[in-house]
DSSP file (Angstrom, degrees, kcal/mol; ACC not computed):
  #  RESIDUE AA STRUCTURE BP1 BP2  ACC     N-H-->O    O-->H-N    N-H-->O    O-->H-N    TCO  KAPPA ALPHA  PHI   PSI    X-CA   Y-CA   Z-CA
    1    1 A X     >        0   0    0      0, 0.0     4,-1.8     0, 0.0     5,-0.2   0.000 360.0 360.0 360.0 -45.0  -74.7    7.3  -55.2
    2    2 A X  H  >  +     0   0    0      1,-0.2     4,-0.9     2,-0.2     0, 0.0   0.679 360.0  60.2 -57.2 -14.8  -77.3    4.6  -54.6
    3    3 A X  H  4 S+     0   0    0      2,-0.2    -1,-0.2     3,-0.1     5,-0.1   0.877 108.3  39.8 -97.2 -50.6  -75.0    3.3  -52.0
    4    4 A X  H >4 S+     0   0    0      2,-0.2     3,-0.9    -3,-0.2    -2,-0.2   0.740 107.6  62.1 -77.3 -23.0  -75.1    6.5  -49.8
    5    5 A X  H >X S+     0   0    0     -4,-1.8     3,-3.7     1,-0.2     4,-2.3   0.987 112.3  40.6 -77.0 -60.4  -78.8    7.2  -50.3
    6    6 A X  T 3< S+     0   0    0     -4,-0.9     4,-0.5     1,-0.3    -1,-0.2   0.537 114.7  52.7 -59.5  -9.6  -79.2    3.9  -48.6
    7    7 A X  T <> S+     0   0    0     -3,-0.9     4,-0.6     2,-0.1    -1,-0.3   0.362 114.7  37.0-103.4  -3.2  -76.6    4.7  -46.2
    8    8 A X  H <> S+     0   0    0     -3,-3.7     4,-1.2     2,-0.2    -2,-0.2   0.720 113.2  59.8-123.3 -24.2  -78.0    8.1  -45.1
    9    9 A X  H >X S+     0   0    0     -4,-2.3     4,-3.1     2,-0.2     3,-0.7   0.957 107.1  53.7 -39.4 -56.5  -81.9    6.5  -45.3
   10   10 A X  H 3> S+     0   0    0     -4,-0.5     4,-1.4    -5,-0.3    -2,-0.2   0.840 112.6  37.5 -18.9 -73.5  -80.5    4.0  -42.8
   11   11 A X  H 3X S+     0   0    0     -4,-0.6     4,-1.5     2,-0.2    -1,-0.3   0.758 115.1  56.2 -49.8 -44.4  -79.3    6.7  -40.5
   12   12 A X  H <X S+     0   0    0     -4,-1.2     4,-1.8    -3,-0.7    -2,-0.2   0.842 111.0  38.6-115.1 -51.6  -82.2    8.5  -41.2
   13   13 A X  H >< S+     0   0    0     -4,-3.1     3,-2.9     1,-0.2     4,-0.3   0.908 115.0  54.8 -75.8 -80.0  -84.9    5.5  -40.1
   14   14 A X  H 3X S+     0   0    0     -4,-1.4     4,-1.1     1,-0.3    -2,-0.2   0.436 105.9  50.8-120.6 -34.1  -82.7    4.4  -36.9
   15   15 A X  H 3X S+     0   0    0     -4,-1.5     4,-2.5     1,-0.2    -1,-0.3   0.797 115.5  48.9 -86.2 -19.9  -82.7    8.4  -35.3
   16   16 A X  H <X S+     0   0    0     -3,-2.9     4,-2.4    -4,-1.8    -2,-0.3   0.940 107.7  47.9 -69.3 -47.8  -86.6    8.0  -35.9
   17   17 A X  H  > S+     0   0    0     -4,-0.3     4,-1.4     2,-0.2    25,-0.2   0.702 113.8  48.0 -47.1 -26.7  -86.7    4.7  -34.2
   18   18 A X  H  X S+     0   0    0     -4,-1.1     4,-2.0     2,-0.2     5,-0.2   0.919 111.7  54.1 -83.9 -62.5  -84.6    6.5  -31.2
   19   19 A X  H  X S+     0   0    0     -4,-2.5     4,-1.1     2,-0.2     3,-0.5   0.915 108.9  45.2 -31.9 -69.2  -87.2    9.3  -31.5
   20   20 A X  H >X S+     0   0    0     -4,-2.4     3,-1.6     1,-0.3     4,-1.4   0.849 109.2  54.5 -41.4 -59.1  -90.3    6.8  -31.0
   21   21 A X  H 3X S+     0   0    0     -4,-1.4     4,-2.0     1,-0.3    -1,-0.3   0.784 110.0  49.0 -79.4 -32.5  -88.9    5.1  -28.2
   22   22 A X  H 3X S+     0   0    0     -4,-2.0     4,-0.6    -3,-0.5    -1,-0.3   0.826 106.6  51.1 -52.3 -35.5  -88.4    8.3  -26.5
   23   23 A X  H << S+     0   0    0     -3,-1.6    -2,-0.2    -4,-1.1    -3,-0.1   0.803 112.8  48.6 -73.3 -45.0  -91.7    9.6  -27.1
   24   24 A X  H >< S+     0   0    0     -4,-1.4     3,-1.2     1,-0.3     4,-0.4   0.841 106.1  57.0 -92.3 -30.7  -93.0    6.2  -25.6
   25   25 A X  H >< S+     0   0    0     -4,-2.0     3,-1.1     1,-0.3     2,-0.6   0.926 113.8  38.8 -58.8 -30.8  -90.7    6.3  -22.4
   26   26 A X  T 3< S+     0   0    0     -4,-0.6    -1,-0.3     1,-0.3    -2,-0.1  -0.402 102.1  69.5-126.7  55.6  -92.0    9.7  -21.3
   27   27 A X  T <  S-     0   0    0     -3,-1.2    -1,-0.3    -2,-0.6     2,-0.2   0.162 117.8 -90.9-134.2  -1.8  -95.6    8.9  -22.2
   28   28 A X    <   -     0   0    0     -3,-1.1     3,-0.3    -4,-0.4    -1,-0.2  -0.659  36.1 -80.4 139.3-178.2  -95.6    6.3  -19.0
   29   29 A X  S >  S+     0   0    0      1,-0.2     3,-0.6    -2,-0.2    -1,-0.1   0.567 112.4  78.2-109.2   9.5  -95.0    2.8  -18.4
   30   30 A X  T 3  S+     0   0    0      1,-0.2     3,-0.4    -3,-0.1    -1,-0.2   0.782  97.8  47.7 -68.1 -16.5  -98.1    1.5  -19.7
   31   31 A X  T 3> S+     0   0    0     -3,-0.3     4,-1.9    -7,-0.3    -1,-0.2  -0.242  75.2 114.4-112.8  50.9  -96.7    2.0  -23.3
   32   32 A X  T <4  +     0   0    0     -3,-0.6    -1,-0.2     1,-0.2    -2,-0.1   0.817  67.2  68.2 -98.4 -18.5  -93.2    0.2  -22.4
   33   33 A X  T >4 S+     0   0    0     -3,-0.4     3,-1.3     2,-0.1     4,-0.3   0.893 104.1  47.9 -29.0 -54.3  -94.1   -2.7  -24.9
   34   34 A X  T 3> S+     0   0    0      1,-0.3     4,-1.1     2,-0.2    -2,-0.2   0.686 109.3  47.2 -78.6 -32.7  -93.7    0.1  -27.6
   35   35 A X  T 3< S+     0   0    0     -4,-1.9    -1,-0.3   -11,-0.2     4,-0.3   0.239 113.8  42.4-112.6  44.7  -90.7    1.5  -26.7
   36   36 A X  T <4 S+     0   0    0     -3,-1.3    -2,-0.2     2,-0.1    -1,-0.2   0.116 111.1  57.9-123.4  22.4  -88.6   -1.6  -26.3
   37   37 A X  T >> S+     0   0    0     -4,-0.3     4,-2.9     3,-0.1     3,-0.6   0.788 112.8  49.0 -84.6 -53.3  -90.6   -2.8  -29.8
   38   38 A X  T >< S+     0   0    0     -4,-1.1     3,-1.2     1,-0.3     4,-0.3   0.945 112.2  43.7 -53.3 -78.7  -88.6    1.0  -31.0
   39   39 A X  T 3> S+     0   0    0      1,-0.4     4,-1.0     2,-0.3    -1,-0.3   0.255 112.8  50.6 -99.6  13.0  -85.2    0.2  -29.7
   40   40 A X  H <>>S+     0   0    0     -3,-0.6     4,-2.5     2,-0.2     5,-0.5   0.663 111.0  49.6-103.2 -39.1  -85.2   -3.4  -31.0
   41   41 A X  H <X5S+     0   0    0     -4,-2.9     4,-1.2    -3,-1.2    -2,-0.3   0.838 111.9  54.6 -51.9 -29.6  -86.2   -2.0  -34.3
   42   42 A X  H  >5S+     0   0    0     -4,-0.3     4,-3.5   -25,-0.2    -1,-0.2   0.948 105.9  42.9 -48.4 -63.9  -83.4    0.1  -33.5
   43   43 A X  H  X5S+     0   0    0     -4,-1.0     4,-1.4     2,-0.2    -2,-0.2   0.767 110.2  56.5 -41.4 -25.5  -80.8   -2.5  -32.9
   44   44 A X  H  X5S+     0   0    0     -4,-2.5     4,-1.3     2,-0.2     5,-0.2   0.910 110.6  52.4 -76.5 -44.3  -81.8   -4.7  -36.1
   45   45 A X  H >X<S+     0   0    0     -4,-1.2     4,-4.0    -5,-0.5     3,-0.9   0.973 110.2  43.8 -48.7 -56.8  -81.2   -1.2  -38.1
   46   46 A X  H 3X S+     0   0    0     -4,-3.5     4,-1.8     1,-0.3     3,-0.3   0.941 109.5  51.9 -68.7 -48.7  -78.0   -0.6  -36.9
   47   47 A X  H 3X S+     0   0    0     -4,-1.4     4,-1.5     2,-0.3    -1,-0.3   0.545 113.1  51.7 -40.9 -21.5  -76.6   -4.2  -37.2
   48   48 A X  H <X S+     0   0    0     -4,-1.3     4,-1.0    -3,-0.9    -1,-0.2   0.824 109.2  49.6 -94.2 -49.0  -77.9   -3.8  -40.9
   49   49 A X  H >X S+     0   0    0     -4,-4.0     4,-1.4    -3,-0.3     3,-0.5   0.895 109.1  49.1 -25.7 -55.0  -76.1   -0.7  -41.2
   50   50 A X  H 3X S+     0   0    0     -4,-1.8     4,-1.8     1,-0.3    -2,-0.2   0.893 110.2  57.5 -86.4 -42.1  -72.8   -2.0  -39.9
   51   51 A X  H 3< S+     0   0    0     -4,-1.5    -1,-0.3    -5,-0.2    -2,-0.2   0.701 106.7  40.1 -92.5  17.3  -73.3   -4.7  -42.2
   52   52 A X  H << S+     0   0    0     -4,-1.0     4,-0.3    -3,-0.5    -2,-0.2   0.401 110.3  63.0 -98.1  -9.6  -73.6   -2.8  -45.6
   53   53 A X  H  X S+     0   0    0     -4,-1.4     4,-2.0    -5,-0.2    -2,-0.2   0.679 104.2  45.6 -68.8 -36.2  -70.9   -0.7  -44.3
   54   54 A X  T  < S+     0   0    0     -4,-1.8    -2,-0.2    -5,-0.2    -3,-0.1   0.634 115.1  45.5 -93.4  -1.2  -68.7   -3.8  -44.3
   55   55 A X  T  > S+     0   0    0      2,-0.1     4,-1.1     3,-0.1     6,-0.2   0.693 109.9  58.4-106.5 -27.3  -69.7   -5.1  -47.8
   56   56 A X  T >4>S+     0   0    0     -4,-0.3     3,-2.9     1,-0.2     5,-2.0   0.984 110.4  43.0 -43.6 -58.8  -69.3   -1.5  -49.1
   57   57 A X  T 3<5S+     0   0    0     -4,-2.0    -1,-0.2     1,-0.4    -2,-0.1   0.589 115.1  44.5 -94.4  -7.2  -66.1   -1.7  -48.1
   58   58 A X  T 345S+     0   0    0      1,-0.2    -1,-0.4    -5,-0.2    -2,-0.2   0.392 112.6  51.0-101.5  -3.3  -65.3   -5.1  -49.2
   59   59 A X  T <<5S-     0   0    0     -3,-2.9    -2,-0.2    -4,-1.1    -1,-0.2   0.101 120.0-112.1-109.3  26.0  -67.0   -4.6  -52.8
   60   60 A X  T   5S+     0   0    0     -5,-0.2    -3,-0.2    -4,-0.1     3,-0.1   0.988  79.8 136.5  42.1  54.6  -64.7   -1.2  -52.8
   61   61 A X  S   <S+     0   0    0     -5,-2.0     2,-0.2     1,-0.3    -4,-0.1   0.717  79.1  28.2 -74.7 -79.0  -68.3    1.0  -52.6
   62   62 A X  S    S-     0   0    0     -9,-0.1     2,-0.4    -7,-0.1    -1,-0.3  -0.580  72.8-150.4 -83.6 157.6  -66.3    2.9  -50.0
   63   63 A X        -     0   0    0     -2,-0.2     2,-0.1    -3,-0.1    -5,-0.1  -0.953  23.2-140.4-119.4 125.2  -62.9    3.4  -49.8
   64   64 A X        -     0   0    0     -2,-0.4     2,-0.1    -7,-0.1    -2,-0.0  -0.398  28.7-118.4 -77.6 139.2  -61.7    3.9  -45.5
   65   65 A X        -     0   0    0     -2,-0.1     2,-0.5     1,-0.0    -1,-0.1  -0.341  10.4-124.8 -53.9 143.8  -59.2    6.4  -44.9
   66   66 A X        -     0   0    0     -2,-0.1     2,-0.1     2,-0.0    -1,-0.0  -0.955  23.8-128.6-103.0 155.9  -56.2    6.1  -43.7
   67   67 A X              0   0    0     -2,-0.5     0, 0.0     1,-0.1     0, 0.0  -0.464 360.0 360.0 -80.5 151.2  -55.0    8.3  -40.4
   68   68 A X              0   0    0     -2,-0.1    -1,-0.1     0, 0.0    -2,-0.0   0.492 360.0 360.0 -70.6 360.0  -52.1   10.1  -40.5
């Protein structure tokens, strides 16, 4: 349970960082410091995501599906 709360916080902080950096592109280009400050805070998130998705799945936190 701890594992998904951290997994959906994740998500949660990364679609706010995507917000901000939106906010600061269509507020001008004087604030374009701010939003490529956003969308690197974005990138670090997701790469931190992707890797606590791949030790979930290697301490068997998750289990991946298989397709049919």
């Amino acid at each position: 349970m701890v594992f998904k709360m951290l997994v959906l916080a994740l998500l949660a902080c990364i679609v706010a960082s995507l917000a901000k950096a939106m906010f600061h592109m269509s507020s001008g280009p004087d604030q374009s410091g701010d939003m490529v400050r956003a969308l690197t805070w974005r990138i670090s998130l997701s790469l931190a995501l992707f890797g606590i998705l791949m030790l979930g799945a290697r301490l068997h936190l998750i289990v991946p599906h298989g397709g049919p």
